[in-house]
N, C-alpha and C positions, 0 to 999 in steps of 0.2 A: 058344122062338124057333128058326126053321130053324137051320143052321147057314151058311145062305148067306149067311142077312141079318147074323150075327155078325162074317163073315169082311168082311162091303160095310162093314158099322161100323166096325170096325177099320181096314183098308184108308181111311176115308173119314178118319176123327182122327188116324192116321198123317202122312197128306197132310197134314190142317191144322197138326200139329204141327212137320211138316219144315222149315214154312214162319215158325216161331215161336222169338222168344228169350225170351221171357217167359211163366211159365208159374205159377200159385198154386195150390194145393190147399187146399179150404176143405169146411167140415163147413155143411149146412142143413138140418139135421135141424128137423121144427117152423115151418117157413117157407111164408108165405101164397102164394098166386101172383102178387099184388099186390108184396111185398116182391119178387120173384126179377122183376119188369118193374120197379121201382125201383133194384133192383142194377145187373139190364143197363146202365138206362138212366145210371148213375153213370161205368161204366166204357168205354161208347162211345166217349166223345169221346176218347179216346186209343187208338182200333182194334180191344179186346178185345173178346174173347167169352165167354160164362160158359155151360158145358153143364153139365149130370149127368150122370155116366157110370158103368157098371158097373166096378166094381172090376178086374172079371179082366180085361175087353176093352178098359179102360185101363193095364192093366201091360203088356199085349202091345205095345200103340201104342208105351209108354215106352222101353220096350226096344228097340225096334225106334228111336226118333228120338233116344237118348243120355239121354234124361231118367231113366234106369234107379235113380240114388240116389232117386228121389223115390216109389218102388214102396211104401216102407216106411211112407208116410204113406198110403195107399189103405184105408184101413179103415174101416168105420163106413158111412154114407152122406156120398159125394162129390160133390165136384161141381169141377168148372177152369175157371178165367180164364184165357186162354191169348190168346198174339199181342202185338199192340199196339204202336206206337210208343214208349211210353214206359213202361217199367216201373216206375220210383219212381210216378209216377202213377195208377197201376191199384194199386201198394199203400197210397198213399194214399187212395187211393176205397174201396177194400175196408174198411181200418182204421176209415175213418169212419162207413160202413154199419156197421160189427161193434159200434161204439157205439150206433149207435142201437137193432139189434135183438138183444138176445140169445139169438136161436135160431141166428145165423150164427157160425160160429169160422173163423180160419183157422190152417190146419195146415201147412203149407211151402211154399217155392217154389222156384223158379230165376230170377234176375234177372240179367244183365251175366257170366252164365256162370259163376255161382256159385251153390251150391246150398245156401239153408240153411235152420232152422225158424222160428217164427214170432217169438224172439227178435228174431233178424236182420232178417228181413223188419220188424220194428215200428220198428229202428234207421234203415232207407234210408227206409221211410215217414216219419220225423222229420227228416229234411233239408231244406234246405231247397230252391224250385222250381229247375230249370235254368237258366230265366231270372234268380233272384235271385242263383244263384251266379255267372253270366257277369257280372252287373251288379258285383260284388263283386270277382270276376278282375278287371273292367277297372279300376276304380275302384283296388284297391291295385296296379296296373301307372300308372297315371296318379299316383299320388300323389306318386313322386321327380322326376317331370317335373314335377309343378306347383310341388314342393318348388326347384326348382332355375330355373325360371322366377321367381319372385318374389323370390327371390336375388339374382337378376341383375339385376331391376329397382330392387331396393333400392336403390343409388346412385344410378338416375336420378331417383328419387321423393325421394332425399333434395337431391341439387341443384335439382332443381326446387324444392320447399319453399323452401329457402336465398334463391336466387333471387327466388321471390315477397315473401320475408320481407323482402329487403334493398328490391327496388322499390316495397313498401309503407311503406318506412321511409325512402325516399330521398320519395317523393312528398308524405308528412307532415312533411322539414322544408322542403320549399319550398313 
């Protein structure tokens, strides 16, 4: 390959990566073309994009956009999900894909500006959605209020009871 079109590649995943907090490093060694338009399409819906890249002309990029810890996982044949809205998400899609085919591994990432290997990454992909945790925030945020509303109604629900009890019993002797 010229050495222009090296420096336009680089130059080109730079860019994309400037623009990215989220970033995986995954091995597809033995992967159909089929499987790698199944991946993409897994991890779309939350922005991502999944390339193969040359080793060397992705350490250059790395360095160059802070992703520089993650050099040491470029070995082998690579390939990166990069970008995306939502990074637990894309390592959730990834994880799931990686069950079903095993020609795919994943080898590290960077997620929420922390960098680790696929230990880690399997742990965030184990939590649970944003959505179920804000439902769960609000829920135990409402629960000393509910706690304390039904408190407070306790007396009137008990006079009222009383009440009924006594004019159901005034009505029965006369």
């Amino acid at each position: 390959m010229p050495n222009a079109l090296k420096e336009k590649q680089v130059a080109s995943l730079t860019e994309e990566l400037k623009s990215s907090e989220n970033i995986v490093i995954t091995q597809y060694q033995g992967m159909t073309a089929v499987e790698f338009d199944e991946l993409r399409a897994s991890i779309r819906p939350f922005g991502a994009k999944y390339k193969v890249v040359k080793n060397r002309l992705a350490k250059i990029a790395f360095g160059a956009t802070g992703f520089g810890p993650l050099q040491d996982y470029l070995k082998g044949p690579a390939a990166i999900a990069y970008q995306g809205k939502d990074g637990a998400g894309i390592v959730k899609a990834l994880f799931k894909f990686a069950e079903k085919n095993t020609n795919f591994k994943i080898k590290a990432g960077r997620l929420f500006g922390f960098t680790g290997d696929v230990k880690n990454l399997k742990a965030i992909s184990d939590l649970p959605s944003r959505e179920v945790l804000m439902a769960t925030l609000l829920a135990r945020m409402n629960a000393p209020l509910t706690k304390l509303v039904t408190t407070m109604n306790e007396p009137l629900r008990s006079l009222q009871a009383a009440l009924t009890a006594l004019s159901t019993k005034k009505e029965e002797a006369s």
